[in-house]
N, C-alpha and C positions, 0 to 999 in steps of 0.2 A: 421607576422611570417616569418623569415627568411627561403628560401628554404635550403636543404645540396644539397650540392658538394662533395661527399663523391667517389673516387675515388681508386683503388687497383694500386698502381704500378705494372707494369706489369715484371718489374726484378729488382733482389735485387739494384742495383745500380742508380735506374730511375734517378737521378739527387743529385749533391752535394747538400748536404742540412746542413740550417742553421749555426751555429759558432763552432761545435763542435772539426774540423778539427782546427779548432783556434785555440780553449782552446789550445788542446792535446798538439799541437807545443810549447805554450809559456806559457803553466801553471807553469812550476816552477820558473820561472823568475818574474812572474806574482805575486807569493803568499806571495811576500814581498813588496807588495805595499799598504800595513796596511796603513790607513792616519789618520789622526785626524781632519780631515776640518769637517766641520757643516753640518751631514748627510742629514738634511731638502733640504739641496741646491743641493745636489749630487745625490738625487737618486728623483722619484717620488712617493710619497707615496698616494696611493690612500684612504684617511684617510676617506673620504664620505663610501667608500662600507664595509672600515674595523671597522666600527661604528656602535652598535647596534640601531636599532630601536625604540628608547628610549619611544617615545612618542606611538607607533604604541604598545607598549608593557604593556605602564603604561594604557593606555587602553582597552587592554585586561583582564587586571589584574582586573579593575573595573567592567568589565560584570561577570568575574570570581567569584568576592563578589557578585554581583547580583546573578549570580546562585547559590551559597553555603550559601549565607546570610552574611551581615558583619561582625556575630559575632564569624565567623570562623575563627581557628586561623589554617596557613598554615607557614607551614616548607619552608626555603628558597627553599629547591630545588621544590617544590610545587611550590610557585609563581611563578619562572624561568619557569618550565614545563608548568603549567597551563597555563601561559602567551600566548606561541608556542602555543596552539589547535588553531587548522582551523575553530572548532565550540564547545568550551565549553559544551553547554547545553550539547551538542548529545555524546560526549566524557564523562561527568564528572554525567549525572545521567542515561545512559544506564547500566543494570546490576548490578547498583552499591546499591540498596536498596536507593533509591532518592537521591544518593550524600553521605548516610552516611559509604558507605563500599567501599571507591574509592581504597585505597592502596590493587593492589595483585589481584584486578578484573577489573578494567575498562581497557576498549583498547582505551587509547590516541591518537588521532591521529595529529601529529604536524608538525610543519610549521619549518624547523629548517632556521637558519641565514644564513648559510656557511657552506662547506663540503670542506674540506684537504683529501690529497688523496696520499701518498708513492709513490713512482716507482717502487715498487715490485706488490703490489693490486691494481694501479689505470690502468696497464694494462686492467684487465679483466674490472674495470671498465669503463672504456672508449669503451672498447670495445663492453659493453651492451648497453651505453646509442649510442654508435652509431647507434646499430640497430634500437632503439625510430626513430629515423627520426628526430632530432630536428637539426635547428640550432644553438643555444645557449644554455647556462645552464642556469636557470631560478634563481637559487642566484650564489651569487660569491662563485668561485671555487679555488684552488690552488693545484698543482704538487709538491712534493718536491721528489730529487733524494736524495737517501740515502741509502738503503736498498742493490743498487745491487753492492757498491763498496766496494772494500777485503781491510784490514788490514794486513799486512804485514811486508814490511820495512822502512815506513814510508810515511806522507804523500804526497809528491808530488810524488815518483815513483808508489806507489799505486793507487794515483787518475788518475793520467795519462794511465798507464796500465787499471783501468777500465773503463774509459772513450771509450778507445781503444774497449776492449773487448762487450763493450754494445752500442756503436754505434746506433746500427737498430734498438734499444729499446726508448734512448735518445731523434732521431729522429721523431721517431713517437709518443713518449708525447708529444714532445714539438711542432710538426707540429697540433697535435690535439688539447693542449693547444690555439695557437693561432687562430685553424678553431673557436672554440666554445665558445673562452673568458675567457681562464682558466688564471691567474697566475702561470707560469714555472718556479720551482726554480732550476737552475742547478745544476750537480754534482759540490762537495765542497762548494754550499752553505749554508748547515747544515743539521740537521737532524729533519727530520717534529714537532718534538714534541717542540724543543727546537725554531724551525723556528716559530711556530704560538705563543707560550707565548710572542715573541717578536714583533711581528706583528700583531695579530689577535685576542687572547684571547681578552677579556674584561668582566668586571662584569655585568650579564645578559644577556649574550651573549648564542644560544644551537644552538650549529656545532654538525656533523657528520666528524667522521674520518676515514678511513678505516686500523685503525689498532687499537690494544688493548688497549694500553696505550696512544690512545686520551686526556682519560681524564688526563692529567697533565696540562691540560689547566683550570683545575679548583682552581688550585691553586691561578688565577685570577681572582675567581668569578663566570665563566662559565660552564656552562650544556654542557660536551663535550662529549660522547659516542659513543665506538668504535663500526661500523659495515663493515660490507663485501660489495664489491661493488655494489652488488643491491639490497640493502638498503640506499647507496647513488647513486644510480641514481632513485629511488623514487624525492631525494630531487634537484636530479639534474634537474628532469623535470616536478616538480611543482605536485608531488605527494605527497598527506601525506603523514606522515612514522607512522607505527603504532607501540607501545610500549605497553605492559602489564603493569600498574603503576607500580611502586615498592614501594614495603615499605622503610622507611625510617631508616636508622641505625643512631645515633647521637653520637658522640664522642666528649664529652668534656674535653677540654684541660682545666690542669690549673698548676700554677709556670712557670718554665723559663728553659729554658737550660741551660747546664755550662758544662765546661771542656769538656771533650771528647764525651760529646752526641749531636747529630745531627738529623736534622729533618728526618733523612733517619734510624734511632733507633726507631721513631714513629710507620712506616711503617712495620718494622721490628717487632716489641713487636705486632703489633697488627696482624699480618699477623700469628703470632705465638700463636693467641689467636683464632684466627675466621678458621684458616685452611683455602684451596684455594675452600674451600663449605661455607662458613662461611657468604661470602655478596651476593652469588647468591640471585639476585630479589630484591634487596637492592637497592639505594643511600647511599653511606658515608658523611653524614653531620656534616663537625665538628662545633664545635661551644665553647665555655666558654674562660674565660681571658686569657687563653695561647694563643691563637689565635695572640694576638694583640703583641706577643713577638717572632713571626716568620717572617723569610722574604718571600717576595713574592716567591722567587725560590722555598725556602725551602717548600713552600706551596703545592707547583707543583712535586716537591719527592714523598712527602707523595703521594697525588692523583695520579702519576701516577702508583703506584705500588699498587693502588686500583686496577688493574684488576688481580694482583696475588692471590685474596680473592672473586674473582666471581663478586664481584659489578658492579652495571648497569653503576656508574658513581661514581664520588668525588667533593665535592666542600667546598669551604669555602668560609664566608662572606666578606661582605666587608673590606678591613682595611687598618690602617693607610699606613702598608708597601705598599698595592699597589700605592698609589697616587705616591712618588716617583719610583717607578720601571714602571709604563706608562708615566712620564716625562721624564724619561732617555730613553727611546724609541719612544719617539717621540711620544707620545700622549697623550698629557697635553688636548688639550679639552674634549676626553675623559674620563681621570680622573676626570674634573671638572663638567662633566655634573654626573657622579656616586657620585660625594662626595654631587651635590644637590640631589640626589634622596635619599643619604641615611638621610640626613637633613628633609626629608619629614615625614608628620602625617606616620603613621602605614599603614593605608588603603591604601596611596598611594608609601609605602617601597618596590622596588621590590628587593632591594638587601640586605633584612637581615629579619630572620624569625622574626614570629608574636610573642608576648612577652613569651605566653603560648601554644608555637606549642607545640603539645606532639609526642615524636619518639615512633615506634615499639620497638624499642630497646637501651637501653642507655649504653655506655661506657665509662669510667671516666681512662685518664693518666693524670698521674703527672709529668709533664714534670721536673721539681725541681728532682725526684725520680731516673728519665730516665739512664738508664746506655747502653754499646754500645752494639749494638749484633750483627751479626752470625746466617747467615738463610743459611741452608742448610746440607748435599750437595742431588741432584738428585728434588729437591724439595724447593719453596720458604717458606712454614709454616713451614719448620722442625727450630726452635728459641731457641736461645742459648745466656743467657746473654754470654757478654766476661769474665768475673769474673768465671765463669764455663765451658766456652769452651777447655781450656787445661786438664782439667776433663774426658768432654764429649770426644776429640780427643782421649785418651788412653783410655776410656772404650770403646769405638766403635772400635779402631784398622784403625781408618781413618791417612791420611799420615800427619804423623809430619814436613814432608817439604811442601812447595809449589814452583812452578814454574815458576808462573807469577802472577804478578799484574799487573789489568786492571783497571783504573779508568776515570772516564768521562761516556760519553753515553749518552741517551735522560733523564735519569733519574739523573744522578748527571753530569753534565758538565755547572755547573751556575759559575758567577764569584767567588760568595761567596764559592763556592765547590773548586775552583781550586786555590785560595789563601789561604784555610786554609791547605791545601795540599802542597802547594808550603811553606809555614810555619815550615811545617815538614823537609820536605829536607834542608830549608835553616837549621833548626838544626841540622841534621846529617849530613852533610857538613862540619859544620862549626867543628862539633867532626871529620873531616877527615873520614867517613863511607862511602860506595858506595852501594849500593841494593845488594839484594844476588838473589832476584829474579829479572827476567826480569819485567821490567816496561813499560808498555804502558800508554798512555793517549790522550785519545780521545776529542779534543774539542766540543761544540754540537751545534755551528752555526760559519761561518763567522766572524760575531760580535766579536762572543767570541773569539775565533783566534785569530783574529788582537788586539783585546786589551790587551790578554793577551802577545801577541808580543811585544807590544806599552811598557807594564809595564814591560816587562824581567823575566815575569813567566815563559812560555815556554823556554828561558834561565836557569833558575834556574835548569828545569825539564833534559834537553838536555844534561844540565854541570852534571848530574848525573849519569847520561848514561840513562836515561829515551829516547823512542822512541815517539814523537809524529803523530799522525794517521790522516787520512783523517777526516774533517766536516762529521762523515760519521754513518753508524752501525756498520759496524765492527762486531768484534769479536763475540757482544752481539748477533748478528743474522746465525752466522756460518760463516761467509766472514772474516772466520780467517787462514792461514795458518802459521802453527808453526814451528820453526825453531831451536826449544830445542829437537829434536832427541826423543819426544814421539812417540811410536809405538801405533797404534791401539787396541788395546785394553789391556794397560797398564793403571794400576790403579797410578795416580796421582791425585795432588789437584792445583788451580788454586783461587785466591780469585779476585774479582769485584764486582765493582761498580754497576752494570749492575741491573736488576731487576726480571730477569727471568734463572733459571736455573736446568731445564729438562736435563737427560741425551743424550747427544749427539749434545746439541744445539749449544755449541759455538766452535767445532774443530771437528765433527763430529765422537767425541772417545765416546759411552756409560762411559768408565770409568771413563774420568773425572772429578773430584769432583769441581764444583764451588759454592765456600761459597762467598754469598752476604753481603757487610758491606758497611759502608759508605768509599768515599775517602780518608777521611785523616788516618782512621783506617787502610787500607790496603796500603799506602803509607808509616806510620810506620813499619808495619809488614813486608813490603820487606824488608826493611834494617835487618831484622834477618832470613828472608828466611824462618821462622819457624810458623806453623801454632799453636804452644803452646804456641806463646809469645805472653805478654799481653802489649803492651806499657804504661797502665797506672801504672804497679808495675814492670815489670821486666826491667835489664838494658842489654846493648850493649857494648861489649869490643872494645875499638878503638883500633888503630895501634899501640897504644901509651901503652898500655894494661891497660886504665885508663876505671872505667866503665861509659857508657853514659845513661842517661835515660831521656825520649823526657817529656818537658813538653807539658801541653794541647794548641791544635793549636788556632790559630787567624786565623778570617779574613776578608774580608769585602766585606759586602752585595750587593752593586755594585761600580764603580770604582770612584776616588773622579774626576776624570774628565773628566767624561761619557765616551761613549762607541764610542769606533773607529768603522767608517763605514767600514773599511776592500777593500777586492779588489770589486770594483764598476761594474766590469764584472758577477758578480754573483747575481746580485742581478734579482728578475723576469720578465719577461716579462708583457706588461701589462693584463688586462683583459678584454681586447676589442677584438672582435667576430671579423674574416676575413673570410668570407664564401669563396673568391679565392686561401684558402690555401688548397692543397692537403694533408689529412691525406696519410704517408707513411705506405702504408703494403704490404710486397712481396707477391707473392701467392707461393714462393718457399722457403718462410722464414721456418725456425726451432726453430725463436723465437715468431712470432706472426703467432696468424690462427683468421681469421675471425670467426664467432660463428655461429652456424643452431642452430636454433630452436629443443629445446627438445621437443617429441613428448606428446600428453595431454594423461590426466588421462584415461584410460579404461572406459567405461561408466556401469561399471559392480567390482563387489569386483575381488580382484587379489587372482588368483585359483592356479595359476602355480607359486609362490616362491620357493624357495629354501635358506636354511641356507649358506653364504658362508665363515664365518668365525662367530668363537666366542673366541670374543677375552677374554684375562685375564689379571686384574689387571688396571694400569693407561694407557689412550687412550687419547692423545694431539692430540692439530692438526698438532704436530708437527709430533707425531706419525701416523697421516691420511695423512697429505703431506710434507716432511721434507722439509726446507729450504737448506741452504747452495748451495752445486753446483747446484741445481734443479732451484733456484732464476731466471735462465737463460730461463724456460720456464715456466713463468707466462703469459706471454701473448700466450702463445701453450696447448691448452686442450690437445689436442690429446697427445701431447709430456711430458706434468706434469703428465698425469694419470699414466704413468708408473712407480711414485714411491706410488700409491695409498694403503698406509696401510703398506708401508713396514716397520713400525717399529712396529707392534702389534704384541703380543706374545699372541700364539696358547692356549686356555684355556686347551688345552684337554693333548697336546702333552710337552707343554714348548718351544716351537719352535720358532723362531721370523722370520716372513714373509714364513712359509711354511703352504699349504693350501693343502686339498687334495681332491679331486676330486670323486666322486661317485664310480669308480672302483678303489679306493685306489690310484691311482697315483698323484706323489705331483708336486707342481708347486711353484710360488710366487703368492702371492695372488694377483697383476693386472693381473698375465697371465690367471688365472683363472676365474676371472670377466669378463674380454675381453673373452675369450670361451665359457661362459655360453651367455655373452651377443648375441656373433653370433650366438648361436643356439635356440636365442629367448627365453632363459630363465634367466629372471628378481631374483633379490635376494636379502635377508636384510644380515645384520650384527649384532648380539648381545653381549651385553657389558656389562661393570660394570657402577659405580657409574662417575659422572663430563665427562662423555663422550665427547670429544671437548675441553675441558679447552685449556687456554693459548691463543695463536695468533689470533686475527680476521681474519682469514687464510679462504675465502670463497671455495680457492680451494678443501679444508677438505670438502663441502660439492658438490659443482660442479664436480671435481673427481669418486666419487660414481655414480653420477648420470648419468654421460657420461658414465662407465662401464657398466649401467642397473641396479644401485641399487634402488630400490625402497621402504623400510622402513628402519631406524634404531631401535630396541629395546636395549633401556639402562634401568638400575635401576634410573639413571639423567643424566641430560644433563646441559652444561656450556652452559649460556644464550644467548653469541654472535652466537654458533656452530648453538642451535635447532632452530636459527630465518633462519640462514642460508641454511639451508635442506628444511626450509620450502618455502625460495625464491625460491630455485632450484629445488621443485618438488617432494620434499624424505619427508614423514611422519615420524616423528619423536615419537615415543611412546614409554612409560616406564609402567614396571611391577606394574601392582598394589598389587600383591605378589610377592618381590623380590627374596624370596625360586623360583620360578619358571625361574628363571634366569638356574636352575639345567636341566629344561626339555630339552632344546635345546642340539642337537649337530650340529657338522658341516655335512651339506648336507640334514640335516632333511628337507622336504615340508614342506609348511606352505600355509594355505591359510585366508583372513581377511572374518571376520562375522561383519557388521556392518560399515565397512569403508564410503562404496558409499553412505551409509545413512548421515553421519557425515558430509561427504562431501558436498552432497546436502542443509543439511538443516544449514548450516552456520555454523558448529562447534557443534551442537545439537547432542548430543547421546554417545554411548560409542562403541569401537573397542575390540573384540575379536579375536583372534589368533588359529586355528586349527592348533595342529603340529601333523604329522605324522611322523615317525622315517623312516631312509634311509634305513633300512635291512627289512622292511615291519611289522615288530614284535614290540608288544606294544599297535595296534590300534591308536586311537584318544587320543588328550588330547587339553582340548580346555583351554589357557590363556586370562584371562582378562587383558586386559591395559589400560592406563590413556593418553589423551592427552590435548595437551592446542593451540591446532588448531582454531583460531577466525575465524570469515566471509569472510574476505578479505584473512587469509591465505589458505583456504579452497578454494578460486577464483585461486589462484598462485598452489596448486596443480590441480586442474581439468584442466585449461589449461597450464599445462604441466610445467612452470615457474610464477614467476612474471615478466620477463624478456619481458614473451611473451603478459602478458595484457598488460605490457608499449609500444610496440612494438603497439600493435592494437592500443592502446590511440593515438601514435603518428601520425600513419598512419590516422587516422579518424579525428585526429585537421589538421592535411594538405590539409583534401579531403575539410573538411569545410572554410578553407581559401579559396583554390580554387575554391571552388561554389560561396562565398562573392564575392573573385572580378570576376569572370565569370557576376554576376550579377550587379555588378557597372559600367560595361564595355558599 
């Protein structure tokens, strides 16, 4: 075991660090250095650690039949999962009625491959597992920068300006990266989602990511599921990670696509069917002949906008399309050792379900059927075939114009997405058309970039007056600032690529309306500016005043003469541990603070709560910590909690972010948590229904907890938020009578009956709620709630975190090194 060296600079300036000061200088000179030479030779690809376990897995899979019997029949994502347990027997027949009730009750506890990590989340993350005391990360890790760079006026003056502006952030990933063995992907090397399909995924592969739409990595094949960073620093320091099974959802493809449907119509229709409650607790397993009529990218759409549906994860099987899309990336052995396993008996298949898995739930699209749709606006389930959207627009009174079109992102920026895009404009082009709305477009790696440089796509897009954006998030995540003279809370509409769209998320206007569609769909629709137009039946009057009407696009899967390595300066660092590297952190920074230990559970139920807000309606976490300008203090507890809750609207009053205080007086509701907090009195929140949805946003649950929150009561909870609350200390419980959601006000007492018992005895028991009313009138009224607190979550709130038993775990493998060699000595 390596010792740490873990060091604090002692002023913001301790010393020039690493290349960044480079970049900044010579990045736009830089970003046309696209080549075509033989990426194997140019860069180092550490193809050994980015390689599943093949053999280490196909052998788990056989104890796994040993446990269950061979004549069990298991759902891909089952093998994959099953495969990951640290200890089958103990995981798959505890609880479970000997194995036969696994989905929905047993707690998994697994082993994942690899953990990817953003530059907005892997902050805090690094920042926990620093306190473990470890020298290295125990699997292979990766940094990608993305998340903290703005969209604006195009790519190089945006990346350079945020290069600029994130500096001290930059630094200290990427000084941390290299103390501990991370791979560091720099800003404008892409965007993490799109960065691991090209690098990392592989079929049977189960990473951890700390963001929501991880899993677009299953588009590959892989078990990819997004959590908050201490849930990947479990996996960072050789902790199991525990998981409630899920049930499994099955969707069966069958026909083909044609004309104007896309794999991101799949996503769409089905997102409109299950609503963002619809796969909580789920896996989305697809499966049937359509399958084999998709591309790998396209693969990775669908799946990632499985987190807009609550699902734990997405995958699909093996298939033909992956073998080419991992040789064009340079990993043809990998491909060949997946096309043997899938050649293998049944017993020994780990990458394609058993012939008669049976799903909890079945789903059957016809892709042949598929027409394009239109999710939104304020919400991704709200589905709208395009055939009835100009309908829908004038019975709603939504805006007939739009003002920008944004395509690209982590969810559509494949090659296949941006030449059938680039399709479109070369048609109206060629009719003399120019977009009516503003056009952006976002590449979603490097790669992508330069080859589309290489082939005169990005020309195509530029010669239209299209703006292309940083390798970056963008807009999708609020790091948009707009330049169409929208005022703040002027209702407009906006259509994207993108995959999520809450009000306020991507320009920080509630008003405006962002309708999700596929790329070529809203690359059409610019050119008429109109949000009634339907490319597939209405036409466009040229200059010429002759009418135009776009046929349906082309385009191609990936490029016929593979993929440009792009500029060679971006690519990661390796993943080799340097213990004499100084992690940099000011102690006068206002973007990073070191972490203290949350204080541990009461050894007694909590007598002194208080109601501090009850919110109403839908509660994100974008809603609990908004992104956008805030992105600046993720690595700052202290300094994020001040947007804590500010977008929740008051149940009682209609109010957003006004909270009142026990003598009536109002405040915003962090200043009132921080007041309650200093005077030593602790507080819940209660909510409605998906409490959390959206972002793997850990700060949504760490936020609370640093102000003195110590229970949430929702009616439900979105799966990534409740595991989160539970790392950081906050009880998460829900009504077992949802009518009693009515009892609470704001300021009411509350005190738990039952809690400390629950606690003690590993998750055994039930939690009751005593509310007493804030004006003294009423008496008592005691609420039953429900929780789903296991053993080990029940361990992370008595002492205080999980943060904090990693923290001891670490401290305690060091003491025992050092007694080893004291005694070898």
């Amino acid at each position: 075991m390596r010792s740490q060296i873990f060091r604090a600079c002692q002023t913001a300036n301790c010393r020039p660090h690493l290349r960044h000061s480079i970049r900044r200088s010579s990045l736009p000179c830089r970003r046309h250095l696209a080549t075509t030479h033989d990426a194997p030779s140019a860069r180092d690809i550490q193809l050994a650690s980015r390689t599943p376990p093949y053999q280490k897995l196909l052998s788990r899979l056989s104890e796994v039949r040993r446990v269950l019997g061979s004549s069990r029949q298991l759902t891909l994502a089952e093998k994959i999962l099953y495969a990951h347990l640290e200890n089958p027997e103990e995981s798959l027949l505890s609880n479970t009625n000997n194995g036969r009730e696994i989905r929905g009750r047993a707690n998994l506890k697994l082993k994942p491959d690899r953990v990817a990590m953003q530059d907005a989340s892997a902050q805090m993350a690094l920042l926990q597992f620093m306190s473990c005391g470890l020298g290295s990360t125990a699997v292979p890790a990766s940094i990608h920068c993305d998340h903290l760079i703005v969209g604006e006026k195009g790519a190089d003056t945006d990346l350079s300006q945020s290069i600029a502006g994130n500096k001290e952030v930059f630094d200290f990933l990427e000084s941390a990266a290299k103390k501990y063995g991370i791979e560091f992907w720099p800003p404008g090397a892409g965007i993490i989602h799109q960065t691991v399909l090209e690098n990392y995924s592989s079929p049977g592969l189960m990473m951890l990511g700390t963001d929501s739409h991880s899993p677009n990595a299953g588009g590959l094949g892989a078990i990819v599921i997004g959590v908050g960073g201490a849930d990947a620093v479990d996996a960072l320091v050789d902790a199991p990670w525990e998981l409630k099974a899920p049930k499994i959802l099955g969707v069966k493809l069958t026909g083909e696509l044609s004309g104007w449907a896309s794999p991101k119509d799949v996503i769409l229709k089905l997102a409109g069917q299950l609503t963002v409650r619809g796969g909580t607790g789920y896996i989305i397993e697809y499966f049937g002949p359509g399958v084999r009529t998709l591309s790998c990218t396209g693969m990775a759409t669908i799946c990632n906008m499985g987190a807009e549906v609550g699902a734990t994860t997405s995958l699909f099987p093996f298939s033909p399309a992956h073998v080419p899309y991992l040789k064009a990336t340079h990993r043809s052995e990998i491909a060949d050792a997946a096309s043997m396993i899938t050649m293998s008996p049944m017993q020994q298949n780990l990458l394609r379900p058993d012939p008669e898995a049976v799903y909890d739930k079945v789903i059957e699209i016809n892709l042949s059927e598929l027409e394009p749709h239109i999710n939104g606006p304020f919400t991704p389930d709200l589905s709208t075939p395009l055939s009835k959207f100009k309908s829908v627009v004038e019975e709603k009174g939504w805006p007939q114009t739009f003002g920008a079109g944004l395509i690209g992102s982590c969810t559509n920026s494949s090659y296949q997405d941006m030449t059938r895009s680039e399709e479109i404009v070369k048609q109206a082009s060629a009719a003399g058309l120019k977009p009516k709305a503003d056009f952006f477009i976002t590449p979603g790696s490097e790669q992508i970039r330069a080859t589309l440089e290489r082939d005169n796509t990005l020309q195509t897009f530029t010669s239209a007056g299209g703006t292309v954006l940083a390798n970056a998030c963008g807009p999708c995540i609020g790091q948009w600032t707009r330049t169409d003279g929208i005022k703040k809370g002027e209702t407009n509409a906006i259509l994207t690529s993108y995959n999520r769209n809450f009000p306020g998320r991507n320009d920080g206007n509630r008003a405006t309306m962002n309708f999700l569609a596929s790329p070529e769909l809203i690359t059409a629709m610019s050119y008429s500016g109109s949000t009634t137009f339907n490319p597939m039946t209405d036409s466009i009057p040229t200059p010429s005043g002759e009418a135009f009407k776009f046929a349906p696009p082309k385009g191609s899967n990936l490029p016929s003469t593979g993929f440009a390595a792009g500029n060679l300066n971006l690519m990661p660092t390796p993943g080799v541990p340097n213990p004499s590297v100084d992690v940099l952190v000011s102690p006068t920074s206002s973007r990073l603070a070191l972490l203290e230990p949350f204080p541990a559970f009461p050894s007694t139920e909590l007598t002194n709560l208080r109601v501090l807000y009850k919110v109403k309606g839908q509660c994100t976490t974008d809603t609990i910590s908004a992104a956008g300008p805030w992105l600046k203090y993720k690595g700052h507890l202290p300094n994020i909690s001040e947007n804590t809750l500010i977008g929740a609207v008051n149940a009682t009053t209609d109010e957003v972010n006004v909270a009142y205080d026990i003598d009536g007086k109002t405040s915003s509701i962090p200043a009132l948590a921080k007041r309650w907090r200093d005077q030593g009195i602790e507080w819940l929140v209660v909510a409605e229904h998906n409490y959390g949805e959206g972002s793997a946003r850990e700060h949504a649950a760490l936020q609370p907890r640093y102000l003195g929150g110590r229970i949430i009561l929702a009616k439900s909870f979105a799966r990534i938020h409740e595991t989160n609350l539970k790392k950081q200390g906050i009880v998460p419980l829900t009504f077992a009578n949802e009518a009693d959601y009515d009892a609470f006000d704001a300021c009411d007492d509350v005190e738990t009956r039952g809690l400390w018992d629950v606690l003690k005895r590993g998750g055994q028991g039930e939690v009751e709620l005593v509310v007493r009313k804030r004006n003294g009138g009423g008496g008592e009224r005691v609420v039953k709630t429900r929780h789903t607190l296991s053993s080990d979550q029940c361990g992370f709130v008595i002492a205080g975190s999980a943060l904090n038993l990693l923290a001891r775990r670490g401290r305690e493998m060091k003491e025992e090194v050092t007694r080893g060699v004291e005694m070898s000595d």
